[in-house]
C-alpha positions, 0 to 999 in steps of 0.5 A: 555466355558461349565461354561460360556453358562449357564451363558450366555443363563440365562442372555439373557433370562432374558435380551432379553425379558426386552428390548423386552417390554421396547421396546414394551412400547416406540413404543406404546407410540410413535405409539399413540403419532404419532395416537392420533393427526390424529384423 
């Protein structure tokens, strides 16, 4: 376990903030999509 949480906290601080902007981007791009049309 003491081997293993390093490696863990190293792969979701590099993996969360990948899907956090992955996500960012298709809500962005979903929000003007959704925006654009109204104007």
């Amino acid at each position: 376990m003491n081997t293993l949480f390093p490696w863990l906290s190293t792969y979701f601080e590099s993996l969360i903030p990948g899907s956090f902007a992955l996500g960012f981007n298709a809500g962005r791009e979903t929000w003007t999509d959704l925006i654009l049309p109204l104007r």
